[in-house]
DODREN-366558 format. One record per atom (N, C-alpha, C): residue in three letters; y, x, z. Coordinates in steps of 0.02 Angstrom, whole numbers, plus 50000, padded with zeros to 5 digits. Each point is the difference from the previous one (the first is absolute). Layout:
<nodes>
ALAYXZ...
</nodes>
This chain:
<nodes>
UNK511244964249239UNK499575002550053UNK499505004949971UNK499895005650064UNK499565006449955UNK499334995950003UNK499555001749926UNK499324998350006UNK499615004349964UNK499344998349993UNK499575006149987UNK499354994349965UNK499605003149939UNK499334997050006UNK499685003750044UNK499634999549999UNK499425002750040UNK499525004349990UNK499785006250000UNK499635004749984UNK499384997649954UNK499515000349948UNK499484999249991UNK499744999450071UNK499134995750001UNK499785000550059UNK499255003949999UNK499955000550036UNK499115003649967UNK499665000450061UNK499294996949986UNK499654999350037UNK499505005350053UNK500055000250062UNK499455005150006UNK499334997850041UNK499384998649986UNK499264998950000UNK499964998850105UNK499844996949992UNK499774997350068UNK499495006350042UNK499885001549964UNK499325008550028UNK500285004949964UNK500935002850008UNK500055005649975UNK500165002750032UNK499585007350011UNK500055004350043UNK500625005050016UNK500124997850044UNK500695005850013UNK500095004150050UNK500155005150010UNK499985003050060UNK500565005750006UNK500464999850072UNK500555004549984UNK500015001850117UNK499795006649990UNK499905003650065UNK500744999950009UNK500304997150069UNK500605000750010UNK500195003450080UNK500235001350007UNK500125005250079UNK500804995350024UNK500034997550047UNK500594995950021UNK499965001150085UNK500555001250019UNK500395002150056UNK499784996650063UNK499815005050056UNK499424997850059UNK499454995249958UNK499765001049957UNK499324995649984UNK500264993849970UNK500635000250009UNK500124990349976UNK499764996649923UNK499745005049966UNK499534999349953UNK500474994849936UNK499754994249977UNK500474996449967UNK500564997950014UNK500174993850067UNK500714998950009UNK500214997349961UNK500675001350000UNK500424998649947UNK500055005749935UNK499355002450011UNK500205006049939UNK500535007050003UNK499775002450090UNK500165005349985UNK500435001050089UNK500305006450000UNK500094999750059UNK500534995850057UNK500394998150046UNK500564997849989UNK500415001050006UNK500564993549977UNK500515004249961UNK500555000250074UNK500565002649982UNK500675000650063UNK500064994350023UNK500425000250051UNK500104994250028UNK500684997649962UNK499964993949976UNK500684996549956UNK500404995550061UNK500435002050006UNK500274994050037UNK500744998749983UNK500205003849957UNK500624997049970UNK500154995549956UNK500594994749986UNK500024994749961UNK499705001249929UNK500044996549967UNK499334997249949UNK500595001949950UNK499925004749943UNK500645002249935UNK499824993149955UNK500704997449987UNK499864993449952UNK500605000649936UNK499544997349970UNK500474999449927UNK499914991549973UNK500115003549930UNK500254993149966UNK499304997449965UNK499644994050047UNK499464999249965UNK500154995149925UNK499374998949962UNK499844994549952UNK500004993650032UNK500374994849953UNK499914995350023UNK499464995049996UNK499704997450048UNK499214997349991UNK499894995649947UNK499285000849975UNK499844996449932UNK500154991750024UNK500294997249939UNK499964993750015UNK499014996549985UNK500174991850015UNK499384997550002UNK499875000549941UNK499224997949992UNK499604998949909UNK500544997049994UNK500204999949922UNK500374992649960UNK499474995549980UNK500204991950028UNK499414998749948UNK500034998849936UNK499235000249981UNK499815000449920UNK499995006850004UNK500085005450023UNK500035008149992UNK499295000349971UNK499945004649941UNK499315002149975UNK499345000050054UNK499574998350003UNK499504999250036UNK499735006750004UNK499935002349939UNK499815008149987UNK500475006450003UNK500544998450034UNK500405005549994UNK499755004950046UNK500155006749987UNK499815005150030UNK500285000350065UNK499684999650059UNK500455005650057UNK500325006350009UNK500555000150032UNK500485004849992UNK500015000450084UNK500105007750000UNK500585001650068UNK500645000849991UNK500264996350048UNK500715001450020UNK500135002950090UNK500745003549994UNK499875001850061UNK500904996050028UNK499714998250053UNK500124995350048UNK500385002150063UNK499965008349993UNK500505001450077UNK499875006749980UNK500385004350022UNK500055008249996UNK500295001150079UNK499855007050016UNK500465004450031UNK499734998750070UNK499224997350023UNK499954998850058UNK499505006150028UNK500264997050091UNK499595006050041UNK499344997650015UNK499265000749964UNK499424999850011UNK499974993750019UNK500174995649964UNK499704990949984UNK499334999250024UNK499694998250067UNK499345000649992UNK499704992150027UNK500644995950002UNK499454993550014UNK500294994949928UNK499724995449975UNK500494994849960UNK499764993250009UNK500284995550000UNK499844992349996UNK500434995449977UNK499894998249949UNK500254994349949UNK499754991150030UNK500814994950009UNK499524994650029UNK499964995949949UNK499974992850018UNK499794996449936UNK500494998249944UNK500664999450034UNK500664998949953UNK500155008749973UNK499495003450031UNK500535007449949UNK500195004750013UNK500184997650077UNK500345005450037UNK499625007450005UNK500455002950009UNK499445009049996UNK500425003250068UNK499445003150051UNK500135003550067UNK499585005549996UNK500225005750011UNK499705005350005UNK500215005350065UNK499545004250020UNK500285002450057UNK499855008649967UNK500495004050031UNK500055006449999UNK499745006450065UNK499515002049971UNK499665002850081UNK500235004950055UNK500575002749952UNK500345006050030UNK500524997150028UNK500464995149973UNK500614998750041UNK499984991750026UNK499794997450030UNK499504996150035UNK500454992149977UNK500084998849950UNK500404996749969UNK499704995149963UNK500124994450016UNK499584992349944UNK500604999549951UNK499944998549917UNK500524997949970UNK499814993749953UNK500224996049976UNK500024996749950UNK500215003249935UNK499694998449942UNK500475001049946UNK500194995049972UNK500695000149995UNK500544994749975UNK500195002649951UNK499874997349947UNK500454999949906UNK499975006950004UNK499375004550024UNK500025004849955UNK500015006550066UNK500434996450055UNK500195007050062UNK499564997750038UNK499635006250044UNK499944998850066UNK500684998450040UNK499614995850049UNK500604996850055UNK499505000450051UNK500355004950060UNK499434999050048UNK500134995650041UNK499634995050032UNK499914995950047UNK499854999850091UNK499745006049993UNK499655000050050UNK499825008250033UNK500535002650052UNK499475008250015UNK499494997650044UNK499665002750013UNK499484997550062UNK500055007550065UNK500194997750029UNK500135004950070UNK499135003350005UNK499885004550035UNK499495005950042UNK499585001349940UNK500345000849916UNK499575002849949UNK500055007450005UNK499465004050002UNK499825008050011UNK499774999449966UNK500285004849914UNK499765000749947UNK499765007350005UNK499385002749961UNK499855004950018UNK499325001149950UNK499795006649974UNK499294998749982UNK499904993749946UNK499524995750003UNK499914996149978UNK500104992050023UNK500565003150070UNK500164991850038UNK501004997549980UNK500114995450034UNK500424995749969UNK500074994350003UNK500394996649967UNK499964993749970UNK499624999649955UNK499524995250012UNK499324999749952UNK499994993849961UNK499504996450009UNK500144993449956UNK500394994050033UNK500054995549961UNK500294994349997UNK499524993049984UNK500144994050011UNK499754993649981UNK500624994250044UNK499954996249950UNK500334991950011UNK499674995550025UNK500244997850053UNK499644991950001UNK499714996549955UNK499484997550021UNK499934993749970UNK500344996249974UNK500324998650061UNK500764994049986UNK500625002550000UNK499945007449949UNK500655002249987UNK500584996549979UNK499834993249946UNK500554996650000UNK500384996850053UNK499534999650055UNK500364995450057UNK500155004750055UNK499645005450024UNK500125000550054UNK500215010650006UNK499915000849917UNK500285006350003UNK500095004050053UNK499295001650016UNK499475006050035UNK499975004549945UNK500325007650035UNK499505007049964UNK499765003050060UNK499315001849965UNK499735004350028UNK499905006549969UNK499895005950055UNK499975006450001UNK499545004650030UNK499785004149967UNK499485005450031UNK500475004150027UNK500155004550037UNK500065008150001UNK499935003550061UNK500095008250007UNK499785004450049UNK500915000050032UNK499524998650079UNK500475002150042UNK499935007650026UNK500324998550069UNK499815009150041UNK499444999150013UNK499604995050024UNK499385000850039UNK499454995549955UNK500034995949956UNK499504997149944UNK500314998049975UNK499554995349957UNK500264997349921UNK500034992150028UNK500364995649983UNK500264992950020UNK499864995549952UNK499954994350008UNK500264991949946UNK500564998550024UNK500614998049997UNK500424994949993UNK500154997649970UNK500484993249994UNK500214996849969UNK500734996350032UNK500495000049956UNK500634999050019UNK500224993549928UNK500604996450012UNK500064991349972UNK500655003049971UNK499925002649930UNK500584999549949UNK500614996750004UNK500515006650002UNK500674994949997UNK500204998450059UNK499595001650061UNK500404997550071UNK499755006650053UNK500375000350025UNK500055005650054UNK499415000050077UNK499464995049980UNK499405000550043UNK499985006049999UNK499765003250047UNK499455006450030UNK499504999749973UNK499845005150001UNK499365000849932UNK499254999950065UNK499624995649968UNK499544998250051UNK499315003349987UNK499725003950038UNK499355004350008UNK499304993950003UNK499795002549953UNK499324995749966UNK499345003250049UNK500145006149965UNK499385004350010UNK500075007450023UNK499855002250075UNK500115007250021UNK499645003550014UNK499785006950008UNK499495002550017UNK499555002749912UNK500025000949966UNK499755002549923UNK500155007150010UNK499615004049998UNK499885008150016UNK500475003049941UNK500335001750004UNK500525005949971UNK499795007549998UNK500035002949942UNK500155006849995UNK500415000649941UNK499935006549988UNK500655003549926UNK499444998149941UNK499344997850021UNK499884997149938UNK499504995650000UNK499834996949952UNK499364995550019UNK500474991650050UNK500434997049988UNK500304995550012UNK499844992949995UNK499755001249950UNK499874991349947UNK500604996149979UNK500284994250028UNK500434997849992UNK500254995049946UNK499304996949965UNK500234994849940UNK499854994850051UNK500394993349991UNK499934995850015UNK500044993649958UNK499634994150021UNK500094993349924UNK499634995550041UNK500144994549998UNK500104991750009UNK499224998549960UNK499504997350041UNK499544997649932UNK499914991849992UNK499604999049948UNK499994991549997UNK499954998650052UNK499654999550067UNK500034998050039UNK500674999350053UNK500405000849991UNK500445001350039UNK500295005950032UNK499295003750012UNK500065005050071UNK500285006449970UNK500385003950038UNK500035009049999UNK499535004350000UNK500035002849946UNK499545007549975UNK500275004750010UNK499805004350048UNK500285007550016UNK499635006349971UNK500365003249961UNK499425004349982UNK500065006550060UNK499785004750042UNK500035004050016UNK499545008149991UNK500215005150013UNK499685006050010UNK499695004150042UNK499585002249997UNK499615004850054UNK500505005650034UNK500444999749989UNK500605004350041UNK499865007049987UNK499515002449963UNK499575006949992UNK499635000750056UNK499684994750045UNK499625000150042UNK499394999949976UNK499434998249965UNK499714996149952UNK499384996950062UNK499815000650049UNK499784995750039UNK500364992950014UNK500635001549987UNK500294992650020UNK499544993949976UNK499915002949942UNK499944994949929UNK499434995650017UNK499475001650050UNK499404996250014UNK499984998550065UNK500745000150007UNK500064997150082UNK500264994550021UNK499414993650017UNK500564993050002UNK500574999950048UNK499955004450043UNK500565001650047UNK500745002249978UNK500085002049943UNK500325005549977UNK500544995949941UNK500454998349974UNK500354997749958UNK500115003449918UNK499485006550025UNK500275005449955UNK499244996849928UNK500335004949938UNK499224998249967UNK500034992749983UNK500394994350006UNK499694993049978UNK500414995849969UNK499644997949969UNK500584992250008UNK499974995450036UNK500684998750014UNK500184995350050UNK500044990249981UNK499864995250046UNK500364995449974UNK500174997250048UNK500884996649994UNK500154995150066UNK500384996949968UNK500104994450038UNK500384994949982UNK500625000849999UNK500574996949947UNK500645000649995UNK500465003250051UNK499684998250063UNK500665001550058UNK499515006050063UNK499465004449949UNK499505002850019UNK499564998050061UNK500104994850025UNK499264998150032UNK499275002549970UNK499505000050011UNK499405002849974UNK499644992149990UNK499914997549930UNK499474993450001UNK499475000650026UNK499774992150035UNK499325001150028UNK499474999249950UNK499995001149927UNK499565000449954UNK499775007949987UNK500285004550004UNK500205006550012UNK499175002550001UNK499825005849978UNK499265001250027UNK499655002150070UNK500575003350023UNK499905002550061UNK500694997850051UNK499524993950036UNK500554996950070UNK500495004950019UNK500574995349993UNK500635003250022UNK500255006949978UNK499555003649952UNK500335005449959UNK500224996649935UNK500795003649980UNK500195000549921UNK499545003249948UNK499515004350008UNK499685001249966UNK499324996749933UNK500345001049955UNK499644995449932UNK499345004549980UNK500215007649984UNK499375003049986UNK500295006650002UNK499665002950019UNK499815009650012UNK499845004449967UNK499745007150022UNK500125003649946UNK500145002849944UNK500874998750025UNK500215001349931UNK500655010050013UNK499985001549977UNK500415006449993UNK500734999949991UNK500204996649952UNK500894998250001UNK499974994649942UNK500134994250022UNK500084993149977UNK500615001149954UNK500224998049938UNK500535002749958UNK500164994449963UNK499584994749997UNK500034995049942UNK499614992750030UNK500504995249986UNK499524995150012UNK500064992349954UNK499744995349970UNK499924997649965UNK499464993149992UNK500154993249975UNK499434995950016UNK500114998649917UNK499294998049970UNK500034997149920UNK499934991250006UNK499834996449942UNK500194993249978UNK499484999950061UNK499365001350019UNK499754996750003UNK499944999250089UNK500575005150015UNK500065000050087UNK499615006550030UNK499695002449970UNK499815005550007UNK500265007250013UNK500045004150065UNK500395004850036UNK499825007149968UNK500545004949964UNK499735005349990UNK500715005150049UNK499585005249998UNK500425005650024UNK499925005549958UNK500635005450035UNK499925005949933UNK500045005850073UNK499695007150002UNK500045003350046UNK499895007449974UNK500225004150037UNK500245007249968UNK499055002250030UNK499855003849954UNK499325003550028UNK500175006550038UNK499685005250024UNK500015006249984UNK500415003849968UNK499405006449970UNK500175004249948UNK499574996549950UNK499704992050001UNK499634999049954UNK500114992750008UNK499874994849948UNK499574994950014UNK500574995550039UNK500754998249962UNK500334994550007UNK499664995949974UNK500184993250045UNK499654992550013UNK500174996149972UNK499854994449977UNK500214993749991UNK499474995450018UNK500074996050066UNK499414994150008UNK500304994150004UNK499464995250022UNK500154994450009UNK499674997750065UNK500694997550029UNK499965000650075UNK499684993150016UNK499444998850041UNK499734995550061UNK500145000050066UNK499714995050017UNK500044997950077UNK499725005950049UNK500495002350029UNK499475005650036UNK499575006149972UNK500295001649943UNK499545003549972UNK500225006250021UNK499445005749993UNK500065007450015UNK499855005549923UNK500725002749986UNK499975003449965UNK499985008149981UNK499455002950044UNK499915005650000UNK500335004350037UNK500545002350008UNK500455005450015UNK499755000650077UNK499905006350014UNK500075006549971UNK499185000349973UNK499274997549995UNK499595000550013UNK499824999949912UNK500184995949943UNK500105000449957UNK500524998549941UNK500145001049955UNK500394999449963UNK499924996849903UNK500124996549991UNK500314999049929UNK499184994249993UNK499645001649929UNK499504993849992UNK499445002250038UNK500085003450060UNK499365001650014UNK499744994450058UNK499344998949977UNK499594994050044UNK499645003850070UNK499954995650043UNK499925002050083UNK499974995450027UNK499424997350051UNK500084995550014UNK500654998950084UNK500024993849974UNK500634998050053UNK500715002549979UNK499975001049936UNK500625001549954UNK500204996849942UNK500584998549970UNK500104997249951UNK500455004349930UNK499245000949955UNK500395005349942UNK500584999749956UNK500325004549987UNK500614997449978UNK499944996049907UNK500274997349983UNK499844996649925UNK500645003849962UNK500305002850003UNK500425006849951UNK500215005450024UNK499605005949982UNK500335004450011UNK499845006049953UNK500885003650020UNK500245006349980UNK500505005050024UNK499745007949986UNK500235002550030UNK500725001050004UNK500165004050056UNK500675001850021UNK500655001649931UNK499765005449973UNK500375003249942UNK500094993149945UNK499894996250010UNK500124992849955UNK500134995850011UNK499744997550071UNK500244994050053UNK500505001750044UNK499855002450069UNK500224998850062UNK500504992749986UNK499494994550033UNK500284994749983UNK500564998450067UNK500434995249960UNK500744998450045UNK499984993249988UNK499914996949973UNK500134993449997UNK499364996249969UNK500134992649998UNK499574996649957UNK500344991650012UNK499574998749934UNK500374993049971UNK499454996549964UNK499864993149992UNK499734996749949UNK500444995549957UNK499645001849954UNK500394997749935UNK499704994549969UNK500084994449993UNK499764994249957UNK499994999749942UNK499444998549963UNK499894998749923UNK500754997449959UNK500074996050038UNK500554995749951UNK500685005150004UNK500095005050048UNK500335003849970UNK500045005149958UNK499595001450020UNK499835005949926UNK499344998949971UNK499994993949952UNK499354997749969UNK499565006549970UNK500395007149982UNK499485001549968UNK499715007550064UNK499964995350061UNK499685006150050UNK499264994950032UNK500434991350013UNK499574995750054UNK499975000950055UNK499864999850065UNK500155000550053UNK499865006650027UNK500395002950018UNK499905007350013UNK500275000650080UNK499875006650026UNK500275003350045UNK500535006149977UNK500625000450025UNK500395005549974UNK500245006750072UNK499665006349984UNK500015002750077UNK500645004449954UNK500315003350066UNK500515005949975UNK499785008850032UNK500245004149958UNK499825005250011UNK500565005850020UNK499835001950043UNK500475006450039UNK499825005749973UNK499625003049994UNK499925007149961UNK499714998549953UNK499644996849982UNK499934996149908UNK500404998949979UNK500514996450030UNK500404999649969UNK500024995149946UNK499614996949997UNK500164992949931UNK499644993150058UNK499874995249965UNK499834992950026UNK499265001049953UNK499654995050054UNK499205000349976UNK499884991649997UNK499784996849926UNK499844995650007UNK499284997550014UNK499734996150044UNK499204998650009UNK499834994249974UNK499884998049941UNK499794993150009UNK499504996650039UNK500044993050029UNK499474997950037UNK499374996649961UNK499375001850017UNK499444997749965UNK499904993550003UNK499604994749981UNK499964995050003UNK499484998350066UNK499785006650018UNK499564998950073UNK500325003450055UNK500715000949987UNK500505002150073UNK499925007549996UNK499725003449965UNK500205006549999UNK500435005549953UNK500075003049979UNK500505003849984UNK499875005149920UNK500164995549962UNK499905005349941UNK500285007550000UNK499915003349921UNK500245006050009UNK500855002650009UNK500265002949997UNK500855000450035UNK500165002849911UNK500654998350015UNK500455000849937UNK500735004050020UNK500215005149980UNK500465001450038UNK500705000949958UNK500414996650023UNK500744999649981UNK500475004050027UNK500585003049965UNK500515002749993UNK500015007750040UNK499215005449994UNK499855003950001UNK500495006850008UNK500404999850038UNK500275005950030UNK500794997849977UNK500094995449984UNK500524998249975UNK500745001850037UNK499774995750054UNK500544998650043UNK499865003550082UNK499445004649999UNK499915003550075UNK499384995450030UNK500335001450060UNK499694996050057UNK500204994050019UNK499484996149980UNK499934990050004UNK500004999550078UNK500474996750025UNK499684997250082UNK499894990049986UNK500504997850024UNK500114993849992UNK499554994149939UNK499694997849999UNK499804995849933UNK500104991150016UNK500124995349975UNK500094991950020UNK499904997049946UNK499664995349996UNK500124995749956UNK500624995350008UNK500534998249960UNK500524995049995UNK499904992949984UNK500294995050029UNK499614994049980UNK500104996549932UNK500455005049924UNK499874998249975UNK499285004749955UNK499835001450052UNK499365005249954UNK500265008349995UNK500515001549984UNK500035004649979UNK499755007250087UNK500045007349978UNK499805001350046UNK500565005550027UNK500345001050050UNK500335002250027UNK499725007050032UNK500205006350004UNK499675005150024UNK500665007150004UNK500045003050071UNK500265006150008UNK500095005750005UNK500425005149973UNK499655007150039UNK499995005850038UNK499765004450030UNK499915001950033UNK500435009950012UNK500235001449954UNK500165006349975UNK500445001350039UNK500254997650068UNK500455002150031UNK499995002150088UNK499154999250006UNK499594997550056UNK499855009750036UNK500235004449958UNK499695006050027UNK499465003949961UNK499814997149978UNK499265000949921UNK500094999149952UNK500414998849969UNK500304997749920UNK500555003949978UNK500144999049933UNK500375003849949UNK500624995350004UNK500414997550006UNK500514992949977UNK500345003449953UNK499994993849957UNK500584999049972UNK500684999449998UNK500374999549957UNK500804999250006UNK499974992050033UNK499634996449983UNK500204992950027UNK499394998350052UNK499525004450020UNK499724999050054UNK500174998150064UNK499734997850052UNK499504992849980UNK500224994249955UNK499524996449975UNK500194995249948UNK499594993650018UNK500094992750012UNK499714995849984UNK499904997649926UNK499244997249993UNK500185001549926UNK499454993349989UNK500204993649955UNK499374993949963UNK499675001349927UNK499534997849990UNK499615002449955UNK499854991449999UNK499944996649939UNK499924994249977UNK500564997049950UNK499784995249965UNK500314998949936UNK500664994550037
</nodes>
């Protein structure tokens, strides 16, 4: 199996100034890093992937180095992934509206999902498993139809109709959102986007701008902050990443501007700026963001927490992914819940990062993006690809 160490890593200062004036198409400013791309709607080019790393051995060196290996080649813009607890790996492709498994190495798709209008920056977006994936093998799905962006969820392996969660999420060619994830609690996290509206974003009326939470079979809980809305918290610009650490604690990752990608940590109801402010800046009746950096390094796509015990020599970190950075940014978490300085891995290496997961044996799973309309690809582009010993 192909593998790789891993680039030197090198640190960059929590207050380092960066700044890169960027001009992007009708105003859409960051995005996905740039303008968008054609519309893809033809089948997904596949080859002969690697076959997946097996588990630790035990007794395996405690100190052995992490390596990448890559795990799938030849796909069309991989942009959701979810690994369940036995192993399994599902990923969805945004352009050709297609759920697959990878089995010993191939995608095998499972699943098209009917009224996907890929386009811009919409699609088949993310993915998440049940809870009780072992038993009752539920997937769920983000993506853009003709008229908005949806939840469903359809029961592996049997020919149910794929059942509508959540309708009505403001659609345009960009600004989408579309990560979705299961948190300790049980409930559904929707991340969504301001549609390039950017009023949406502070509108409890409005689906656009927030994250969402509902229950498995999308009912809206009556714990919820605001009666009978899905809505968890607001002003946000395009939701990209979402993530809880050991200690239950909610972060998100969100594309800024032309400045001033996010990383917070999400509360009950909380209001996070957009459009009114952006990145660590304080205001009252706002909540500042605890990492950020700009576009030309971030435009974040994903995010993950990572536990100490897997990679003892990081400790509990946050791991976001980068679209026009292009590498993975590690944050460690402070011992008072906030966010040390970022560390950044595999620095232009491999393009544009969308996808990032932690796997349940630790290691970290992450995809990319070079085939989306904005990227360079490679001969084996897109690639799923793990990083862990």
């Amino acid at each position: 199996m192909p593998s790789r160490r891993p680039p030197r890593t090198s640190r960059a200062g929590a207050y380092a100034a960066l700044a890169l004036a960027l001009v992007l198409l009708a105003g859409c400013a960051s995005g996905d890093g740039g303008p968008p791309g054609p519309d893809g709607t033809g089948a997904p080019e596949r080859g002969t992937a690697a076959t997946a790393s097996p588990p630790a051995r035990p007794g395996a060196e405690p100190d052995a180095s992490p390596a990448v290996t890559i795990q799938a080649t030849e796909l069309q813009v991989p942009w959701g992934l979810a690994i369940s607890a036995n192993g399994r790996v599902f990923f969805t492709e945004r352009d050709t509206g297609v759920v697959s498994e990878l089995s010993q190495g191939r995608p095998r798709p499972v699943r098209g999902i009917d009224g996907v209008v890929p386009g811009g920056e919409g699609g088949l977006l993310g993915i998440a498993l049940s809870p009780e994936f072992a038993d009752d093998r539920l997937v769920y799905a983000y993506f853009t139809g003709a008229e908005d962006n949806r939840v469903v969820r359809f029961a592996l392996d049997r020919p149910d109709p794929v059942q509508v969660l959540v309708r009505g999420i403001p659609k345009a060619g960009v600004h989408n959102g579309g990560r979705i994830a299961f948190g300790p609690d049980g409930m559904l996290y929707v991340g969504t986007g301001d549609a390039g509206r950017s009023e949406l974003a502070q509108s409890r009326g409005s689906l656009a701008g927030k994250i969402l939470r509902v229950r498995p079979d999308g009912s809206v809980p009556p714990d919820n902050p605001f009666p009978g809305s899905p809505v968890w918290s607001l002003g946000h610009r395009n939701v990209q990443g979402l993530a809880w650490d050991g200690r239950g604690r909610m972060w998100a990752a969100e594309l800024g501007p032309d400045r001033d990608d996010e990383v917070n940590q999400i509360v009950r109801g909380g209001n996070y700026g957009w459009p009114q402010v952006t990145g660590a800046t304080r205001a009252d009746g706002f909540r500042p963001a605890l990492a950020v950096k700009q576009p030309s390094e971030a435009s974040w796509s994903g995010l993950a927490f990572v536990a100490g015990e897997a990679f003892p020599e990081w400790g509990d970190s946050l791991v976001a992914s980068g679209l026009r950075g292009g590498r993975l940014w590690r944050f460690p978490i402070t011992p008072e819940g906030g966010l040390g300085p970022g560390e950044e891995l595999f620095g232009g290496e491999f393009g544009r990062l969308r996808a990032v997961v932690s796997a349940p044996d630790g290691a970290l799973w992450f995809t990319t993006s070079n085939r989306d309309g904005r990227g360079e690809p490679a001969a084996e582009d897109d690639r799923i690809l793990r990083y862990g010993r």
